[in-house]
C-alpha positions as CSV (number, residue, x, y, z in Angstrom):
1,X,-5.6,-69.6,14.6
2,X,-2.0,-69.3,13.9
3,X,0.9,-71.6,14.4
4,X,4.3,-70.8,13.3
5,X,7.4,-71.2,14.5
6,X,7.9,-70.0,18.0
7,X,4.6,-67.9,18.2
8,X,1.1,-70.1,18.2
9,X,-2.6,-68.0,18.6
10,X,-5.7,-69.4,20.3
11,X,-8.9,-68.3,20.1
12,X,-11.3,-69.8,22.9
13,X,-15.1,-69.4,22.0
14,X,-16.9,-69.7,25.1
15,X,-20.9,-70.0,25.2
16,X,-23.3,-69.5,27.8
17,X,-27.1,-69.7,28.2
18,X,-28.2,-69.4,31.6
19,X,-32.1,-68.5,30.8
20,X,-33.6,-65.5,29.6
21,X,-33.9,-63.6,26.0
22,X,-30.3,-65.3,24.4
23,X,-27.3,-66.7,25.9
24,X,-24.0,-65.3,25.2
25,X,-20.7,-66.0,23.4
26,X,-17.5,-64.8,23.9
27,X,-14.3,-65.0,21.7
28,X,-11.0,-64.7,23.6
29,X,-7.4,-64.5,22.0
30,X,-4.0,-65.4,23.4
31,X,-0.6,-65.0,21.7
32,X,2.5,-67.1,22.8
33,X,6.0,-66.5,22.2
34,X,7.1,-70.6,22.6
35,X,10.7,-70.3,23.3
36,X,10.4,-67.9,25.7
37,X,7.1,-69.8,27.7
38,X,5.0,-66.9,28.0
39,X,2.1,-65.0,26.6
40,X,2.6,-62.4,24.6
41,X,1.0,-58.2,25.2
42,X,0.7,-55.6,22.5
43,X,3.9,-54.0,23.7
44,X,5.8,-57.1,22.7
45,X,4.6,-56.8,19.2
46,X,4.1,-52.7,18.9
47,X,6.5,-50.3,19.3
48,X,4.1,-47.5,18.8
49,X,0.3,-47.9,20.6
50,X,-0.8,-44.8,19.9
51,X,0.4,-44.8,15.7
52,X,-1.2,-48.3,16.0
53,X,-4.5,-46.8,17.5
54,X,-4.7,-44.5,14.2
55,X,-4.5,-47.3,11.8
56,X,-6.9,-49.5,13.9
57,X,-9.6,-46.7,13.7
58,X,-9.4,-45.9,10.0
59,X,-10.1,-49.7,9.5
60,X,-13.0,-49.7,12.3
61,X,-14.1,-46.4,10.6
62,X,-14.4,-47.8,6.8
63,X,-15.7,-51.3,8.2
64,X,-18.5,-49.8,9.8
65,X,-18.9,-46.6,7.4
66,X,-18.3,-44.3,9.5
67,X,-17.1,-40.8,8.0
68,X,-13.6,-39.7,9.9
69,X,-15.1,-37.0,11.9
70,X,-18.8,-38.8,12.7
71,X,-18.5,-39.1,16.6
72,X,-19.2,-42.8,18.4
73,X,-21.2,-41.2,21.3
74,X,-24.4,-42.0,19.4
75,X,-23.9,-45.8,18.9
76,X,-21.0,-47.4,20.2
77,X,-20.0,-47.5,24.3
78,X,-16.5,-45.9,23.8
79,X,-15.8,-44.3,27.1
80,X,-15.0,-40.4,26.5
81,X,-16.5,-41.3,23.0
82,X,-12.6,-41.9,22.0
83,X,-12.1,-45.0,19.9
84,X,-10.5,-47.5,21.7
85,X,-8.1,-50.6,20.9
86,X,-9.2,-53.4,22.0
87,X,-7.4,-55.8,24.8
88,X,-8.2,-58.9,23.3
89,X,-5.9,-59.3,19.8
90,X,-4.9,-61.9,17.9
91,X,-2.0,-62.7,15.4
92,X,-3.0,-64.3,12.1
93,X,-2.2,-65.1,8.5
94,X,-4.0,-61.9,7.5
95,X,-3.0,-59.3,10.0
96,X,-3.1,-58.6,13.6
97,X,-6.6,-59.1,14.6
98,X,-8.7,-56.7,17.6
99,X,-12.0,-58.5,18.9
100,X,-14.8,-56.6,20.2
101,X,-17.1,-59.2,22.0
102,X,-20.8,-58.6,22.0
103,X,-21.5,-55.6,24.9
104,X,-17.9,-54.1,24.8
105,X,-18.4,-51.4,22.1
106,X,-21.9,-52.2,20.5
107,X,-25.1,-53.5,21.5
108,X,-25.8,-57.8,21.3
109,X,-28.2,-57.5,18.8
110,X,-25.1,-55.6,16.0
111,X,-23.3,-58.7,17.3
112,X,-19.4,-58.7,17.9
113,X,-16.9,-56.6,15.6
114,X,-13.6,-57.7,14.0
115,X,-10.9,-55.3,13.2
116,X,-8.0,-57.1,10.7
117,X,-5.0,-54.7,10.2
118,X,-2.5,-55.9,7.8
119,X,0.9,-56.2,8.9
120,X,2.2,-54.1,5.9
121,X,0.3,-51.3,7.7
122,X,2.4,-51.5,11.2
123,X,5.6,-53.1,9.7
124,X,7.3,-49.3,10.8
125,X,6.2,-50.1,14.3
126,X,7.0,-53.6,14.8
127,X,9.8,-54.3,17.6
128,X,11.8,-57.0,16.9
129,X,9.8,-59.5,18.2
130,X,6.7,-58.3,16.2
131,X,9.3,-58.1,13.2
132,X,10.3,-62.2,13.9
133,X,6.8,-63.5,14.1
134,X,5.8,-61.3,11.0
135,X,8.6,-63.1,9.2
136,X,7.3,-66.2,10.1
137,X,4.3,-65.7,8.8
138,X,5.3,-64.4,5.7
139,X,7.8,-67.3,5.6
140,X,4.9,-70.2,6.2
């Protein structure tokens, strides 16, 4: 999905079928800082989670048209009925990415959601790695 200097993203589609009414799909994303060997967490990008979680809803919240005060306890499984970031993120040449597989947040049938926030958005709360691979991006 991305490869840059020192930073490379993967996204590994896994599919399923073991019988029944449909089989399953999964997408799963992992970040790599290259020079230092190691994957890479949200707190090696973010400096701030919790300004990061406000940004991420507001884009869940106009993707799926949700006014900023309708509550999620009605159709999606967020525990507490809290939106929730989720663990599985990618870096790419349009933003930092959140994945929602199918189950985690909505039903299988609404299929799995995509959150893209643009790195202009979270450029305050970038540490300095997060500031190096956003240059790189830009740079490519």
């Amino acid at each position: 999905m991305l490869n840059v200097p020192r930073f490379i993203t993967l996204n590994n589609k896994i599919s399923s079928y073991s019988g029944g009414a449909h089989g399953i799909e999964v997408s799963l994303w992992f970040n790599y800082d290259l020079s230092d060997k190691r994957l890479l967490t949200i707190n090696d990008l973010i400096n701030n989670t919790t300004i990061l979680t406000e940004i991420a809803e507001k884009h869940f919240r106009i993707q799926e048209k949700l006014k900023e005060n309708d509550p999620y306890s009605d159709n999606y499984f967020f525990s507490q009925g809290q939106f929730v970031l989720a663990d599985n993120f990618g870096l790419t040449n349009a933003g930092l990415v959140f994945h929602y597989n199918p189950y985690e947040i909505k039903s299988f049938a609404e299929g799995p959601t995509t959150i893209i926030v643009p790195y202009e958005e979270i450029k305050d709360i970038l540490t300095l790695t997060g500031q190096t691979v956003v240059k790189n991006i830009v740079q490519k």
